[in-house]
py3Dmol code that shows the C-alpha trace and the ligand (Angstrom):
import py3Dmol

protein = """\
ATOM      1  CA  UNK A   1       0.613 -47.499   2.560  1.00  0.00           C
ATOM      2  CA  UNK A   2      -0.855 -45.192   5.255  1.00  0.00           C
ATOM      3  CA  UNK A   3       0.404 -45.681   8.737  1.00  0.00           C
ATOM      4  CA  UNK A   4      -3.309 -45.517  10.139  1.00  0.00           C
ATOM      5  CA  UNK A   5      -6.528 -46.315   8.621  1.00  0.00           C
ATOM      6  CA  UNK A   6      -9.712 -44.833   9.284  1.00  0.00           C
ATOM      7  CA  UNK A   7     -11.023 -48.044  11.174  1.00  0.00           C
ATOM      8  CA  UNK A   8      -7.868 -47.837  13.332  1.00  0.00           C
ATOM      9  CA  UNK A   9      -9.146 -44.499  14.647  1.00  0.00           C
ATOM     10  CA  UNK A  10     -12.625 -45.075  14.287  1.00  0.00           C
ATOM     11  CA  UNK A  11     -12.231 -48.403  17.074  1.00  0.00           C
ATOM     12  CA  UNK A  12      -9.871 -46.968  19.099  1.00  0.00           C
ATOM     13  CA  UNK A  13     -11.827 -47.006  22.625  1.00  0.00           C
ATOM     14  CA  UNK A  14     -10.846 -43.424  23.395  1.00  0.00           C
ATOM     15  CA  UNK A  15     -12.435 -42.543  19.577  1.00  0.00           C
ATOM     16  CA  UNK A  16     -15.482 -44.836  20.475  1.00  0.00           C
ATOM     17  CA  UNK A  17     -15.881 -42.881  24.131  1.00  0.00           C
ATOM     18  CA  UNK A  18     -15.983 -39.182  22.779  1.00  0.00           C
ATOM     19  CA  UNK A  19     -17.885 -39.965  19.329  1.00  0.00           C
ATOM     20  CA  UNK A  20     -20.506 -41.681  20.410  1.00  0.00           C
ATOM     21  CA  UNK A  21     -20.979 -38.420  22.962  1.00  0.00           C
ATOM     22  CA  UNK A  22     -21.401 -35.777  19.866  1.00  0.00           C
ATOM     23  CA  UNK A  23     -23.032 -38.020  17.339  1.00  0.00           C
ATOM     24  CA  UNK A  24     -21.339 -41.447  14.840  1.00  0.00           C
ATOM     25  CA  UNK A  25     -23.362 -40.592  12.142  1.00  0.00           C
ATOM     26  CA  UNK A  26     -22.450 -36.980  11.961  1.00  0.00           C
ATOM     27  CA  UNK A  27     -18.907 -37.888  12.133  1.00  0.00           C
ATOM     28  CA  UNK A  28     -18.818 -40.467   9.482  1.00  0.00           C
ATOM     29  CA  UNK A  29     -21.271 -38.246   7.212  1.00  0.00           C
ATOM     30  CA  UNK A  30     -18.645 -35.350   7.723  1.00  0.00           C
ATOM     31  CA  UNK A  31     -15.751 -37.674   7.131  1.00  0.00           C
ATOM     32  CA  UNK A  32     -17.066 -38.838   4.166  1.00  0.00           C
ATOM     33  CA  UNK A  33     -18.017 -35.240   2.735  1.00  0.00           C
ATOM     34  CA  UNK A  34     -15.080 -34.455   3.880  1.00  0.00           C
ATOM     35  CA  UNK A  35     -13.212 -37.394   1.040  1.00  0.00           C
ATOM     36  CA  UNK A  36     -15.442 -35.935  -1.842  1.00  0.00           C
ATOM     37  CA  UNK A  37     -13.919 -32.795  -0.827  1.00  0.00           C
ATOM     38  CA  UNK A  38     -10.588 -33.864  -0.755  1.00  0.00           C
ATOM     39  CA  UNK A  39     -10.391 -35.294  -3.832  1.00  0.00           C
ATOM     40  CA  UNK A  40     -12.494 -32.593  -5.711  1.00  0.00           C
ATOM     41  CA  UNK A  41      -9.833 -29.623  -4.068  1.00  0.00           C
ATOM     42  CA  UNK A  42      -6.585 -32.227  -4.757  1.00  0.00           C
ATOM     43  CA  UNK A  43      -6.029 -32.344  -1.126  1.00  0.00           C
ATOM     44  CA  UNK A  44      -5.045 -35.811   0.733  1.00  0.00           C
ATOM     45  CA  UNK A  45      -8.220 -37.585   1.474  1.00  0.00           C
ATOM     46  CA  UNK A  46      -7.083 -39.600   4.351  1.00  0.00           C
ATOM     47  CA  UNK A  47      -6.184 -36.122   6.174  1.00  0.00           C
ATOM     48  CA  UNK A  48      -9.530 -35.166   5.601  1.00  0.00           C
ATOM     49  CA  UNK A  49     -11.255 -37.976   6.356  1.00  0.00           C
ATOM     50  CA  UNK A  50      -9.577 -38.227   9.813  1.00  0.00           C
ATOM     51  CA  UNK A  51      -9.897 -34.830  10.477  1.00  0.00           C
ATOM     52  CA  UNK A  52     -13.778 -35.220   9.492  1.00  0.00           C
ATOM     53  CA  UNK A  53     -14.122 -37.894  11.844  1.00  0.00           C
ATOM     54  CA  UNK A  54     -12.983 -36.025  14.178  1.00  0.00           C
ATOM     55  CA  UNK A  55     -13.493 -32.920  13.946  1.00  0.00           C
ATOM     56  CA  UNK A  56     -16.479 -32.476  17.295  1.00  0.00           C
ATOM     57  CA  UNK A  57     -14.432 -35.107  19.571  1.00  0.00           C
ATOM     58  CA  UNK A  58     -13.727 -32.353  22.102  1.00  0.00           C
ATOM     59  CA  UNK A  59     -17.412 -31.934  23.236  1.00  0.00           C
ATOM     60  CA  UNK A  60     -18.667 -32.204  26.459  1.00  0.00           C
ATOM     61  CA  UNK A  61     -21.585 -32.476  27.855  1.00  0.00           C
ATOM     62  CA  UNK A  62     -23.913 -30.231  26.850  1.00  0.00           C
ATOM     63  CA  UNK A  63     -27.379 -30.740  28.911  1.00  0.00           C
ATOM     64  CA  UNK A  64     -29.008 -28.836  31.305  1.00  0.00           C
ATOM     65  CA  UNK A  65     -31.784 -30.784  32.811  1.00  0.00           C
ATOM     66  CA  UNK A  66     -31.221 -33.553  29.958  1.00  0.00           C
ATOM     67  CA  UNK A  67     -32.059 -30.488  27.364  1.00  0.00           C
ATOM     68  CA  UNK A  68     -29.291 -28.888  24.438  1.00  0.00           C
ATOM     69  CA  UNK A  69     -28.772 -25.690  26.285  1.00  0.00           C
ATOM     70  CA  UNK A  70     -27.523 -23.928  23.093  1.00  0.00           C
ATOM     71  CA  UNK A  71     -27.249 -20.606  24.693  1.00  0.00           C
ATOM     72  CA  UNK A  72     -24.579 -21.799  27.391  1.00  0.00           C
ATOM     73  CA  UNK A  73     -22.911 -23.969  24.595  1.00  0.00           C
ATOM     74  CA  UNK A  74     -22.855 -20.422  22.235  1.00  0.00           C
ATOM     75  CA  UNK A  75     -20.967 -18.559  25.120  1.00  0.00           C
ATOM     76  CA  UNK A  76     -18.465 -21.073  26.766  1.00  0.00           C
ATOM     77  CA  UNK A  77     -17.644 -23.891  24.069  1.00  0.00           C
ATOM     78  CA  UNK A  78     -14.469 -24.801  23.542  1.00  0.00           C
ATOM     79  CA  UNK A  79     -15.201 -27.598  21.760  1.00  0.00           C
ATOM     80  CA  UNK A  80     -12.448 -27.064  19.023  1.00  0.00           C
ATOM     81  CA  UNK A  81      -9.732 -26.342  21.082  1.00  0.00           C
ATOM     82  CA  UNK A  82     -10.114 -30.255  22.881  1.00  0.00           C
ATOM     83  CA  UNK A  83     -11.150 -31.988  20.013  1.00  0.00           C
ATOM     84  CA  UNK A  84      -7.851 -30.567  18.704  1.00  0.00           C
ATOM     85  CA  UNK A  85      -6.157 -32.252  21.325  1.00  0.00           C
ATOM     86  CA  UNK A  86      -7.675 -35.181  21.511  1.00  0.00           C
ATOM     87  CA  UNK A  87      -7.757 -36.462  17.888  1.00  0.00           C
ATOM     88  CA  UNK A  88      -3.238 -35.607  18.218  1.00  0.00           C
ATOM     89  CA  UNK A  89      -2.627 -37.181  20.864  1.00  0.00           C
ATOM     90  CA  UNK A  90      -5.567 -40.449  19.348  1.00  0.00           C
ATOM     91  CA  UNK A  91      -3.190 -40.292  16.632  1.00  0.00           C
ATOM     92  CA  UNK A  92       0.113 -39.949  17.378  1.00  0.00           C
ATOM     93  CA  UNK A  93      -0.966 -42.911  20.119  1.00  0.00           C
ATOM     94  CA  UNK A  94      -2.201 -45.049  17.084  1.00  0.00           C
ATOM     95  CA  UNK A  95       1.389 -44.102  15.279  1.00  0.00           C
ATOM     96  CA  UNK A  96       0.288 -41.930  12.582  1.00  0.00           C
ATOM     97  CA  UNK A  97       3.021 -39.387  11.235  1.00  0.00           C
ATOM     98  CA  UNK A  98       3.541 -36.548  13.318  1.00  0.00           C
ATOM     99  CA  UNK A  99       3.129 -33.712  10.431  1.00  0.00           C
ATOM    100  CA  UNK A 100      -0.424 -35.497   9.290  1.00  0.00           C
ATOM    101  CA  UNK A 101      -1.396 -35.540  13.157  1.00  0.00           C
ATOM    102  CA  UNK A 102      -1.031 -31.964  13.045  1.00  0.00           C
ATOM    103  CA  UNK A 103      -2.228 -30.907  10.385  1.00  0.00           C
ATOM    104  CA  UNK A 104      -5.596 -33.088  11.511  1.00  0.00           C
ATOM    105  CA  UNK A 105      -5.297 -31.688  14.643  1.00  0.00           C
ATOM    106  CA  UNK A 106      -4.944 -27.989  12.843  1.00  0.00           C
ATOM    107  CA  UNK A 107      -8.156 -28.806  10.575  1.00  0.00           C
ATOM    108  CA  UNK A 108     -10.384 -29.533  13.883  1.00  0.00           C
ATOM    109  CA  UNK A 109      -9.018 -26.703  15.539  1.00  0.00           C
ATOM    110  CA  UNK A 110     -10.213 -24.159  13.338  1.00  0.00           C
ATOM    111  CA  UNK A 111     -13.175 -25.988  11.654  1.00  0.00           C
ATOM    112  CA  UNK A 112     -15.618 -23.708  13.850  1.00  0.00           C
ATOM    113  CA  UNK A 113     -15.160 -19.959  14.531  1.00  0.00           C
ATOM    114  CA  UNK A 114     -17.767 -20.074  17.325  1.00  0.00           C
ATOM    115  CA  UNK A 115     -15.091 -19.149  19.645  1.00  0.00           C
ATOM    116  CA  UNK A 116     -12.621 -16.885  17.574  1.00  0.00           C
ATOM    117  CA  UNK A 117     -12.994 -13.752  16.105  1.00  0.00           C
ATOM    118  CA  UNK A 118     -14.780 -13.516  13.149  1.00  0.00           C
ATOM    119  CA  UNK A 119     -13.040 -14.206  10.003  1.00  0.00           C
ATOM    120  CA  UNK A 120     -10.249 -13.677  11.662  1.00  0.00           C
ATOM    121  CA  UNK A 121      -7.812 -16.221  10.348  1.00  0.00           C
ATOM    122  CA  UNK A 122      -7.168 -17.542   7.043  1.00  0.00           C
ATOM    123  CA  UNK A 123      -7.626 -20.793   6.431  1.00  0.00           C
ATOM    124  CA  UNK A 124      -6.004 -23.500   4.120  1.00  0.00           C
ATOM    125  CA  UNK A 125      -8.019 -25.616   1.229  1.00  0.00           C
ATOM    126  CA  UNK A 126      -8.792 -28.577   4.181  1.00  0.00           C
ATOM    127  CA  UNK A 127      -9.474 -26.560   7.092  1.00  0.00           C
ATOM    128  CA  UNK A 128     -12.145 -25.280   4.913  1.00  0.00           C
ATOM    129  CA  UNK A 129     -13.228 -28.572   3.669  1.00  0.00           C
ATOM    130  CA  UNK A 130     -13.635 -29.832   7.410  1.00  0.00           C
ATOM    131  CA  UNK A 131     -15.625 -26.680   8.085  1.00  0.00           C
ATOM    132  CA  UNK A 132     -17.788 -26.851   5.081  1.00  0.00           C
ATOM    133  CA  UNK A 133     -18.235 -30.730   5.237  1.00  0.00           C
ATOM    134  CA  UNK A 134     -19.590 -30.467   8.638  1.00  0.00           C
ATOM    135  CA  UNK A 135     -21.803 -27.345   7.455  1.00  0.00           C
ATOM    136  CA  UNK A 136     -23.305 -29.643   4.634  1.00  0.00           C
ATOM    137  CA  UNK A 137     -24.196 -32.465   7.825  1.00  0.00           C
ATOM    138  CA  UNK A 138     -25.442 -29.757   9.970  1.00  0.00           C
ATOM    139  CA  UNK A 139     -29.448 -29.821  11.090  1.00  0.00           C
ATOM    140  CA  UNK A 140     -31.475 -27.548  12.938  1.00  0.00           C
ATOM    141  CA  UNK A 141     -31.201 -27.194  16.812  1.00  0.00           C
ATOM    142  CA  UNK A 142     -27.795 -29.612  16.925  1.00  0.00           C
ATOM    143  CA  UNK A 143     -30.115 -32.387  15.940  1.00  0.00           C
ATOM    144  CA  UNK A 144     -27.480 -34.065  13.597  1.00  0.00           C
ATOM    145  CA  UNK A 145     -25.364 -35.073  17.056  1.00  0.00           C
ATOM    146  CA  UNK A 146     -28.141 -37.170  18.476  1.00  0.00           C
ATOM    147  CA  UNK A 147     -28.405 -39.026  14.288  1.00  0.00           C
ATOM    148  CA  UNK A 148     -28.649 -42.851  15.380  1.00  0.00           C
ATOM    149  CA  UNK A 149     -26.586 -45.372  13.337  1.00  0.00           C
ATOM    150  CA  UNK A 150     -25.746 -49.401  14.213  1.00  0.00           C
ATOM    151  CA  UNK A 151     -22.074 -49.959  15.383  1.00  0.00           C
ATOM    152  CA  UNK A 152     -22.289 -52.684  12.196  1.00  0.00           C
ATOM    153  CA  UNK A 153     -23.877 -49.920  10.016  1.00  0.00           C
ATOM    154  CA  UNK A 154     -20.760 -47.575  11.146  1.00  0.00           C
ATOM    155  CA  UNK A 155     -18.287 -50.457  10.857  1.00  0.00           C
ATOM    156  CA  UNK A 156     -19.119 -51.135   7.225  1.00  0.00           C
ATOM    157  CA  UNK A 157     -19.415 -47.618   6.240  1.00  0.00           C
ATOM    158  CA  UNK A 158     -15.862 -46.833   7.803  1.00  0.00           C
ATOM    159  CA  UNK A 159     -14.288 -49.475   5.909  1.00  0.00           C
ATOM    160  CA  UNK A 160     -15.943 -48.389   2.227  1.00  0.00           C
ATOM    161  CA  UNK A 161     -14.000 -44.918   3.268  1.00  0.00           C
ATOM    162  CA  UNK A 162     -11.558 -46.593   3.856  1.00  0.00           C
ATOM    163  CA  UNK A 163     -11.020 -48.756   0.582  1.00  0.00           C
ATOM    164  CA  UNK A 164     -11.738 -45.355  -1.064  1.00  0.00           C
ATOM    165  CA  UNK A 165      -8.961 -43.667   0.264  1.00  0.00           C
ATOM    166  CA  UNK A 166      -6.816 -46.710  -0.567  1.00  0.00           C
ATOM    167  CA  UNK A 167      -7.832 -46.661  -4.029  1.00  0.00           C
ATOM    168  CA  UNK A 168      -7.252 -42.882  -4.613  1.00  0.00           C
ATOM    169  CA  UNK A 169      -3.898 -42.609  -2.644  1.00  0.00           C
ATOM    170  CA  UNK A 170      -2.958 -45.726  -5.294  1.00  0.00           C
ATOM    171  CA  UNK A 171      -3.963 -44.050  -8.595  1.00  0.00           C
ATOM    172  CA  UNK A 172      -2.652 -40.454  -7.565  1.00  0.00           C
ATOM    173  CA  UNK A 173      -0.088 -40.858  -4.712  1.00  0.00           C
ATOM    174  CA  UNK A 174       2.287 -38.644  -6.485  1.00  0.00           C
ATOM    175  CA  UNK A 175      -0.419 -35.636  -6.948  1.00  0.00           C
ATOM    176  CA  UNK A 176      -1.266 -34.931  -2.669  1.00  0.00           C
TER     177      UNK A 176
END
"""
ligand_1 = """\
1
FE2
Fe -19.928 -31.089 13.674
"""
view = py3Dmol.view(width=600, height=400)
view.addModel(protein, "pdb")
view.setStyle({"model": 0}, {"cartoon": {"style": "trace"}})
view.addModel(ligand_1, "xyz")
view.setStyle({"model": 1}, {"stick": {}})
view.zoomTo()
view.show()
């Protein structure tokens, strides 16, 4: 039984506050590539999923003049580096185990190299699925952040990931 489901995190007010700022759909989308993922690459699917979820909670505002300023967001984003943060301390808050907050918080950390070095550190089999699930939800122009999607439409989606999970940690708990 996992300490911390997906809707746990997904309802928490602080998760609410910061992922309705950089986009629910793209979150859940990511989370839920980030399952498929998981379970293709025999990596634990609830990791992924909450590190999915998420991974772009450390945005800030972006605007300048209500407008995606994408230069200033290239140069000064840190984006990675709070979400990091943010989704450990969510977690360790909501009572999930400290090694699986870390390793989410690891994931998110280094699921974007906009502010590192290129190719400058190697990553494991899920920070590269949280990297490449959020490639696969990416649009032009940052346009999959503003995505709309109904709280109930999130709600029920959230759960089906959940159940998911559930299911595959049942069947295979000994393999991940
Ligand atoms: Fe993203």
């Amino acid at each position: 039984m996992r300490r911390v489901s997906i809707t746990d995190v997904f309802t928490h007010p602080i998760a609410q506050k910061y992922l309705n700022r950089s986009g629910v759909s793209h979150a859940i989308t990511v989370a839920q590539y980030a399952v498929q993922l998981a379970i293709k690459h025999d990596v634990n699917p609830d990791i992924a999923a909450k590190a999915g979820l998420l991974h772009d909670i450390g945005h800030y505002e972006w605007y300048t003049n209500g407008e995606w300023d994408y230069e200033a967001y290239r140069k000064n984003d840190i984006h990675a580096i709070k979400g990091a943060e943010r989704a450990h301390k969510l977690l360790i808050r909501l009572g999930e185990d400290r090694k699986y907050a870390k390793e989410v918080a690891l994931a998110i950390l280094l699921h974007t190299d906009s502010y590192l070095p290129e190719n400058s550190i190697d990553k494991n089999t899920l920070q590269r699925i949280v990297r490449k699930a959020d490639e696969m939800d990416e649009e032009p122009f940052g346009k999959h952040h503003y995505r709309k999607i109904s709280y109930e439409d999130a709600i029920k989606q959230i759960e089906r990931l959940d159940q998911e999970i559930e299911h595959f940690l049942t069947e295979y708990r000994k393999t991940v």
